[in-house]
N, C-alpha and C positions, 0 to 999 in steps of 0.2 A: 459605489456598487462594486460587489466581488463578483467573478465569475469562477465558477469549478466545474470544471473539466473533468472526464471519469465519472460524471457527478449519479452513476447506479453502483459503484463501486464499491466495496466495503468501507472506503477510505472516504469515497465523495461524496458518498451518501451523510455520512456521518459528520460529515464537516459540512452540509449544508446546513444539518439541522444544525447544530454549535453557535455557525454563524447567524440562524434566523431568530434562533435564542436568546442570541447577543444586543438583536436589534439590527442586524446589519440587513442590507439590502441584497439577495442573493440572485444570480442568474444558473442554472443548471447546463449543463452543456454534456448532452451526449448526440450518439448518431442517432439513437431512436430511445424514447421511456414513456413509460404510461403517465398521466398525472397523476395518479393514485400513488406514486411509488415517493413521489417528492416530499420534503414537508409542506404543509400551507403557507401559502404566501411565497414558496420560490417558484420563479418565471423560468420556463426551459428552452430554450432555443434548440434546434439541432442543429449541429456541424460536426464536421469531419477532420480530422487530424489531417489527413493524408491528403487534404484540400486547405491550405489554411486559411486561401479568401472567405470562405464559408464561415469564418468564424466572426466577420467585422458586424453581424448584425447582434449577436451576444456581447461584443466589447464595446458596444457602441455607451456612452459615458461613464465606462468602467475607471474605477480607483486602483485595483489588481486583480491580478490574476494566480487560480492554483491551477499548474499545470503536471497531468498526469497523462504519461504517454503510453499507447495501448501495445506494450512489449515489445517487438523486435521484429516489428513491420518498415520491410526496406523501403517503402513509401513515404514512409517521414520523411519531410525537409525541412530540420531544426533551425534552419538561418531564415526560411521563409517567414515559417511560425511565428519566430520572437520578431520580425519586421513586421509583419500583423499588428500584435500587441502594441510595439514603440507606435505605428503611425496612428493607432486606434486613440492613443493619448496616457494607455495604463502607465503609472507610476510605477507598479510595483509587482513582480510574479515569485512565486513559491513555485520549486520544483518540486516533486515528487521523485526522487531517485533512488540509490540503492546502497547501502554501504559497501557492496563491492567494489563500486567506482574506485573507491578509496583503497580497498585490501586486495584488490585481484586488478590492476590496472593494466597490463596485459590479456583480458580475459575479452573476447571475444565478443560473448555475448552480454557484455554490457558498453560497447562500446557508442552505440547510440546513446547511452545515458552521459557518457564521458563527451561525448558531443555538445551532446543538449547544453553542458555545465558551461563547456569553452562560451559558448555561443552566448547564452546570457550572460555571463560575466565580461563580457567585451559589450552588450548592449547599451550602456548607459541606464538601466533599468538599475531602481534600488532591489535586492534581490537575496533569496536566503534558497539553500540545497539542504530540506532533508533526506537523509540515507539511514533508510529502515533498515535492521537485518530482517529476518527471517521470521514470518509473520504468525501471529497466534490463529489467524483465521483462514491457516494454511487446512488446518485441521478437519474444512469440512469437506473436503475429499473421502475423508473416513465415513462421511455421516451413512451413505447409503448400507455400507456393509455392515454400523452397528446398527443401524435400524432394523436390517435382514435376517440377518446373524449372529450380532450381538461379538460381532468381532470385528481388530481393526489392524489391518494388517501398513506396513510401513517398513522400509529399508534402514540401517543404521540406528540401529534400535537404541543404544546405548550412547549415540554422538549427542552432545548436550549443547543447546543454542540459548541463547536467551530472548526467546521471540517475547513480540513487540504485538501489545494488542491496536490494530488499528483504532479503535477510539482516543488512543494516548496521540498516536498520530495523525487524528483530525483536530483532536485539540491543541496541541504543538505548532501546526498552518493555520489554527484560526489567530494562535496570539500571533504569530511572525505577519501576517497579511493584516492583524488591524490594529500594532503597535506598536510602536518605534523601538529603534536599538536593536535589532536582528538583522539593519542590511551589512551585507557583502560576509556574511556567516554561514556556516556548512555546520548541520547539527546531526549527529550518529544517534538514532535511535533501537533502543533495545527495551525488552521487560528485565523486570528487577532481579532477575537469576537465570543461568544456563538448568534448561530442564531439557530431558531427553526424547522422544518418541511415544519409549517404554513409557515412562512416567504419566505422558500427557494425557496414554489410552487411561490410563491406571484413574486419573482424574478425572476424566469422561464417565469412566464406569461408577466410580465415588458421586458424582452431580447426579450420575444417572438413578444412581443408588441399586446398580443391575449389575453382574459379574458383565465385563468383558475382554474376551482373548487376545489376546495381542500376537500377531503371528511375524516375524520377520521375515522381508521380503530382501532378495537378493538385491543386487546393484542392477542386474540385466534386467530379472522382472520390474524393477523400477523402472527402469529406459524403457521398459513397449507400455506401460501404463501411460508413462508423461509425453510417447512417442504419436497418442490419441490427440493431444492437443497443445505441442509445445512442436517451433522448430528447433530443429538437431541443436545449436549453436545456444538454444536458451537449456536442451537437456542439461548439457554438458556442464552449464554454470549451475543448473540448480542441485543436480547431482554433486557437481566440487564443492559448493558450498556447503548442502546441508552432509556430505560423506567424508568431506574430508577439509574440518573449517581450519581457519589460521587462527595461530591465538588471540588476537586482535577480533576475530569473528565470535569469539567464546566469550570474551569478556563482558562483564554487564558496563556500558558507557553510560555516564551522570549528566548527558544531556538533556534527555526528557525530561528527568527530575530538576534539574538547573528550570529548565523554558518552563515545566508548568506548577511547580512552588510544590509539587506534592511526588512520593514515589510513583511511577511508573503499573499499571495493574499487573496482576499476578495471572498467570495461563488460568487460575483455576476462577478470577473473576470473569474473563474471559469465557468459561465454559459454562459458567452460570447462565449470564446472558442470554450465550447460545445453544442451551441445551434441547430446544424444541427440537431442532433439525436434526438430533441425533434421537430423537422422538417420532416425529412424527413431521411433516414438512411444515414449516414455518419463518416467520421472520430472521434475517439473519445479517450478524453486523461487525 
């Protein structure tokens, strides 16, 4: 049995379904979700990160675990967590982390993730860290103002990432949790090319097949947007990263496409997918 953590998430969601597609036996794990929102056939527990006893009735005859930790909440206690898991009996846990661990290791606001890493890899747990860059379903921040407006306004207009559709990285943690040759491995996942901002609106309006404007937002009006729902410490990393990336942060990495035998999807599969919610509200993944 796997258990995933996160599991309403863009990421958890989509790697419960994978794995109940697969045949596998799945347990959901959030603080609260509707059963409606799960696939069929996954069993949900609730618990709490920032509790980790709460979680031994979800682990209970678990094989591994995908663990996705809820940002940059000083509550976590990452040594407790994985002591959870080891006495629970899992063999095996998938992190969910960040590829800044890796290119910003000074950086502040990833230093709970830099934790997390220490911590499991001294568990005795078989274990693999993927580190996403910069995510294709960043995007639906935008959704409301093209809906409204038919515009999509964004900082850094021109800075080009090679964001990573979460479904490459649900399926990426379903092969490393339910097949060999991925322990003690750290996998950088990206999409198949650095696209920019500009572009991405440019692609939204193209799916949408609607003109939409694209307006640059400064670096400040960025901070009191992200300042609604990020702390200071997570601004500051998502702003360095997506404003001013390292070359290592631009490059497209051949990890995803090595783990899943095929390339990596494109922002503009990506926007297909999800074009409802830049429509009208809808499913979103």
């Amino acid at each position: 049995m796997i258990v995933v953590t996160g599991a309403t998430g863009n990421v958890g969601l989509a790697l419960a379904r994978v794995l109940t597609e697969a045949g596998e036996e799945v347990t959901a794990v959030s603080r609260a979700v509707a059963a409606a929102v799960l696939p069929d056939g996954v069993r949900h527990r609730p618990a709490d990160l920032t509790d980790p006893e709460s979680l031994h009735p979800a682990l209970a005859g678990a094989d591994a675990m995908f663990l996705m930790l809820p940002g940059n909440d000083v509550r976590l206690d990452p040594q407790r967590i994985v002591d959870v898991v080891v006495s629970a009996g899992a063999s095996r846990i998938v992190l969910l982390s960040s590829q800044a661990v890796g290119t910003r290791p000074d950086a502040e606001s990833y230093a709970p993730l830099r934790r997390i890493e220490d911590v499991i890899e001294r568990s005795g747990l078989e274990w693999t860290h993927l580190r996403p860059g910069a995510f294709a379903s960043n995007a639906l921040a935008w959704a409301s103002s093209a809906r409204a407006e038919h515009t999509i306004a964004a900082p850094f207009a021109d800075v080009a990432l090679p964001v990573v559709d979460p479904q490459d990285i649900a399926e990426v943690a379903a092969t490393t949790l339910r097949r060999p040759g991925h322990d003690g491995r750290t996998y950088v996942l990206t999409g198949p090319e650095p696209i920019s901002p500009r572009q991405r609106a440019h692609i939204i309006g193209e799916v949408l097949g609607e003109p939409i404007t694209f307006v640059e937002l400064t670096r400040e009006q960025a901070r009191e947007q992200l300042a609604a729902a990020m702390p200071e410490p997570l601004i500051e990393g998502t702003l360095g990263f997506n404003g001013a990336p390292t070359p290592e942060e631009q490059q497209v990495n051949p990890d995803a496409a090595t783990v899943l035998g095929r390339p990596p999807h494109h922002f503009t599969d990506w926007a297909r997918r999800n074009i409802r919610a830049f429509r009208e509200e809808g499913p979103r993944s």
